[in-house]
C-alpha positions in Angstrom: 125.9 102.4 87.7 125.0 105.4 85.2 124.2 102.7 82.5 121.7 101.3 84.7 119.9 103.7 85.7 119.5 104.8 81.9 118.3 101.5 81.4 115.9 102.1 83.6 114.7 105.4 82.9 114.3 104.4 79.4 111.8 100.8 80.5 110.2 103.1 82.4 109.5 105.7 79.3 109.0 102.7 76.9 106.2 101.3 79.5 104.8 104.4 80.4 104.3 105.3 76.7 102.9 101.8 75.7 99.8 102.9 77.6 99.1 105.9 75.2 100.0 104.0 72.5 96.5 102.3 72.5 97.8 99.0 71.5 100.2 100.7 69.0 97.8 102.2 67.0 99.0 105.7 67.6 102.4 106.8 66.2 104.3 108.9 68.8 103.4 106.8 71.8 104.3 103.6 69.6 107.7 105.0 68.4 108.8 106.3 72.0 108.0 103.1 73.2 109.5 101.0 70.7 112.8 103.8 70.6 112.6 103.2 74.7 113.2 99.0 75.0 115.8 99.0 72.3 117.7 101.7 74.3 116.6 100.6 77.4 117.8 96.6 76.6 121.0 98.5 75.2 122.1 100.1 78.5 121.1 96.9 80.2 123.4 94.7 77.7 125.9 97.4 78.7 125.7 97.2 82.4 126.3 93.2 82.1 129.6 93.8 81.3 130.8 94.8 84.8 127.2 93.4 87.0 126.5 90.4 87.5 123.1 89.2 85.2 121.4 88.2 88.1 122.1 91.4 90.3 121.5 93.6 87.3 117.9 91.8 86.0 116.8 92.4 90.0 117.6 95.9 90.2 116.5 96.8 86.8 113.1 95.2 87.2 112.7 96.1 90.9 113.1 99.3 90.4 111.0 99.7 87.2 108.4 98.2 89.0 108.3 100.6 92.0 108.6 103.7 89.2 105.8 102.4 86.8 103.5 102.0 89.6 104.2 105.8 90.8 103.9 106.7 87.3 100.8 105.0 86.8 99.7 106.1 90.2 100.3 109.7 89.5 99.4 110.3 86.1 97.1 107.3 84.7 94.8 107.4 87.9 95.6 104.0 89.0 94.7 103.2 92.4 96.9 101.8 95.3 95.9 100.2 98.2 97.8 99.1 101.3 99.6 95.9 99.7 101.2 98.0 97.0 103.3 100.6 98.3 103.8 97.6 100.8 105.1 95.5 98.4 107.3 98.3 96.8 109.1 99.1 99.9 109.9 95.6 100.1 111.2 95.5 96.4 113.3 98.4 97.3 114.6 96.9 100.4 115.7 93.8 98.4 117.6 96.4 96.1 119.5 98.4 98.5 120.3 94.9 100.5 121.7 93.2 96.8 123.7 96.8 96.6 125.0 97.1 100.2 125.2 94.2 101.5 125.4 91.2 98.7 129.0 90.0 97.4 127.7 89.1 94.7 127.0 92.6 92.9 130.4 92.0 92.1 132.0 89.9 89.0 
């Protein structure tokens, strides 16, 4: 499970980042992004060997979701009305249900 959530943290840096990058036309932002999908898709590739693609995609992108919105919430001044954090409870529920409840999180 550690090799998820790295893959996650590191979508979620890589995303974050791509913002700042101004369509890559500055150099840090651009590189951290760039550096955080090839790790990010690297942890992932690594968590496929013992989660099932399906159950891993889910969780990875649910979950990224749900932190890039905070993210973006927080820090980039996006605005959130009451669908959103609606919508990302939901996406977290379907998470913890695939990890507590679902057989098939296993191989």
């Amino acid at each position: 499970m550690s090799l998820s959530i790295l893959a996650i943290c590191d979508e979620v840096t890589a995303t974050s980042f791509m913002k700042q990058s101004y369509g890559f036309t500055k150099l840090i932002p651009s590189l951290v992004t760039g550096a955080g999908y090839v790790t990010s898709f690297y942890f992932l590739s690594l968590t496929l060997r013992t989660v099932p693609t399906g159950v891993a995609y889910a969780i990875w992108s649910g979950v990224g979701v749900v932190l890039i919105t905070i993210i973006a919430w927080r820090f980039q001044g996006q605005k959130l009305d009451i669908p959103a954090p609606t919508g990302m409870a939901l996406i977290v529920i379907g998470v913890v249900t695939l990890n507590l409840f679902s057989s098939s999180t296993s191989h």
